[in-house]
C-alpha positions in Angstrom: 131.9 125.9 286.9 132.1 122.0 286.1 131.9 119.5 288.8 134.7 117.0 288.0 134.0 113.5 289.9 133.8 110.1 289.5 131.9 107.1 290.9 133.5 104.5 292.3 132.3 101.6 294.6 131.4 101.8 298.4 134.3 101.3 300.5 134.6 100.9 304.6 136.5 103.9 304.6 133.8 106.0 302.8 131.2 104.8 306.5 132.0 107.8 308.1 132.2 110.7 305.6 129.2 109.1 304.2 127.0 109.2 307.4 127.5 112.8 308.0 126.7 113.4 304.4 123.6 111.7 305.4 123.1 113.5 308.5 123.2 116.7 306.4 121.2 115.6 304.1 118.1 113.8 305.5 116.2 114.7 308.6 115.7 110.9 309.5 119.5 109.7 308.8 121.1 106.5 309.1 123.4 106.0 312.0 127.2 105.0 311.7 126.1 101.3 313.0 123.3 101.3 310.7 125.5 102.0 307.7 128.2 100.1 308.5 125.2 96.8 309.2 123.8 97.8 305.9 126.9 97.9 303.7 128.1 94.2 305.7 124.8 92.6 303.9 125.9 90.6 300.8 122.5 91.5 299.0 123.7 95.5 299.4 125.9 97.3 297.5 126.7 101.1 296.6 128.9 103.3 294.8 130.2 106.8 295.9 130.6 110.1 294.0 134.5 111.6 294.6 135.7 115.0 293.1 138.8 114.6 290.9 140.3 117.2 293.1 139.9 115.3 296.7 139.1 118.2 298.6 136.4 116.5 300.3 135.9 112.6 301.0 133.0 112.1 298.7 130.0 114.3 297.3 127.6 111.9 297.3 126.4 108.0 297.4 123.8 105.7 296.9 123.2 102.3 298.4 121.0 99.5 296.8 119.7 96.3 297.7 119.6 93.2 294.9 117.9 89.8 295.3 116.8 88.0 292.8 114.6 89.9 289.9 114.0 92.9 292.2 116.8 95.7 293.5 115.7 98.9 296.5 117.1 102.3 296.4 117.9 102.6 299.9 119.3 105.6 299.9 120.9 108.5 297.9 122.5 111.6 298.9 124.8 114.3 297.7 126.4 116.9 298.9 123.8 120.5 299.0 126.9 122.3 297.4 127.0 119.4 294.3 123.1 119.3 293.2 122.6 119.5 289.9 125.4 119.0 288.7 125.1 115.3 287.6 126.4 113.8 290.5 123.1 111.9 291.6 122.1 111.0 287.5 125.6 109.2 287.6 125.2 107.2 291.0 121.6 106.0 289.8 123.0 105.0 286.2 125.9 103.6 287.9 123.5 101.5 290.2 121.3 100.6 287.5 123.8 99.2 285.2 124.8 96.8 288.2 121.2 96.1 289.4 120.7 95.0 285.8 123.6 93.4 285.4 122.9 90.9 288.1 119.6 89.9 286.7 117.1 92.3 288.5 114.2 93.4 286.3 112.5 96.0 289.0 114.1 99.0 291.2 112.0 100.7 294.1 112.3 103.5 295.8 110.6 105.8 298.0 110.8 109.7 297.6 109.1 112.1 300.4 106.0 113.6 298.5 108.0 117.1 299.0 111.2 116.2 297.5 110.5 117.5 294.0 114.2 117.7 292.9 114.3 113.4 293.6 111.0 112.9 291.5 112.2 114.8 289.0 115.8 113.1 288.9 114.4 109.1 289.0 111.9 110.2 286.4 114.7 110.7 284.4 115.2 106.8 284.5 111.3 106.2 283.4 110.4 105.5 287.8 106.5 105.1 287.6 104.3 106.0 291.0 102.7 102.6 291.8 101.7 103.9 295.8 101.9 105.9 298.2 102.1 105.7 302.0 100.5 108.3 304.4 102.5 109.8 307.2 105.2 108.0 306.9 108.5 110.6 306.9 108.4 112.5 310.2 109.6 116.7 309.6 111.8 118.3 311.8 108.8 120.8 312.5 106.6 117.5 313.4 104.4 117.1 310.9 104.1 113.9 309.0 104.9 113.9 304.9 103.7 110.2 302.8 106.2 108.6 300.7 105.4 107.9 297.1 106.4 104.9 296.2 107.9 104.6 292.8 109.4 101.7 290.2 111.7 101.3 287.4 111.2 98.7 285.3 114.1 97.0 283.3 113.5 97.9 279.4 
């Protein structure tokens, strides 16, 4: 079966659903205050994923950070029952077009070293390894996972 959804920007009244889609998502998630702080920054902005249907509030986000020549993934998430099904190709290529758009030539991000399903999706956008940084995700089981630290560069 086809997931039918559409992206649309970040609204205040997505804060909620999309901090416990967070929570489920991430073992180190963002709280409500930190959200709603983030999303008030005028260098952040993010887009959501919705189903056609609206049986749930949103399937997935992503929220990015844009100064100047350089942009930041700061976070992506979607739904466990949505993945791959599109849903996070469209909110990156949704992102991108913006980031671009307002003169940024560089994205980073930061995927946990684990998290094959996320290095395989941003290298579907080209995102080169330029780093990596030991210990720095913390598991629910306590030990410590690095981060690879990843670019996309504007072509």
């Amino acid at each position: 079966m086809t997931l039918n959804f559409r992206i649309i920007p970040f609204e205040l009244n997505h804060l909620e659903a999309a901090c416990v889609l967070h929570r489920v998502c991430l073992e180190e998630c963002w709280s409500l205050v930190t959200l709603k702080e983030t999303m008030a920054d005028s260098t952040v902005t993010g887009f959501t994923a919705v189903p056609i249907v609206l049986s749930d509030p949103l399937i997935g986000f992503i929220v990015v950070r844009i100064i100047q020549e350089e942009a930041e993934i700061l976070t992506l998430v979607v739904s466990p029952y949505s993945r791959r099904q599109g849903v996070g190709r469209a909110l990156i290529k949704e992102a991108i077009n913006v980031i671009y758009s307002k003169g940024a030539q560089y994205i980073y991000l930061e995927v946990a070293e684990n998290n094959v399903a996320a290095l395989k999706l941003y290298s579907l956008f080209e995102a080169e390894k330029y780093g990596e940084r030991s210990g720095y995700y913390s598991s629910k089981q306590g030990y410590k996972e690095a981060a690879i630290l990843l670019k996309i560069k504007k072509n």
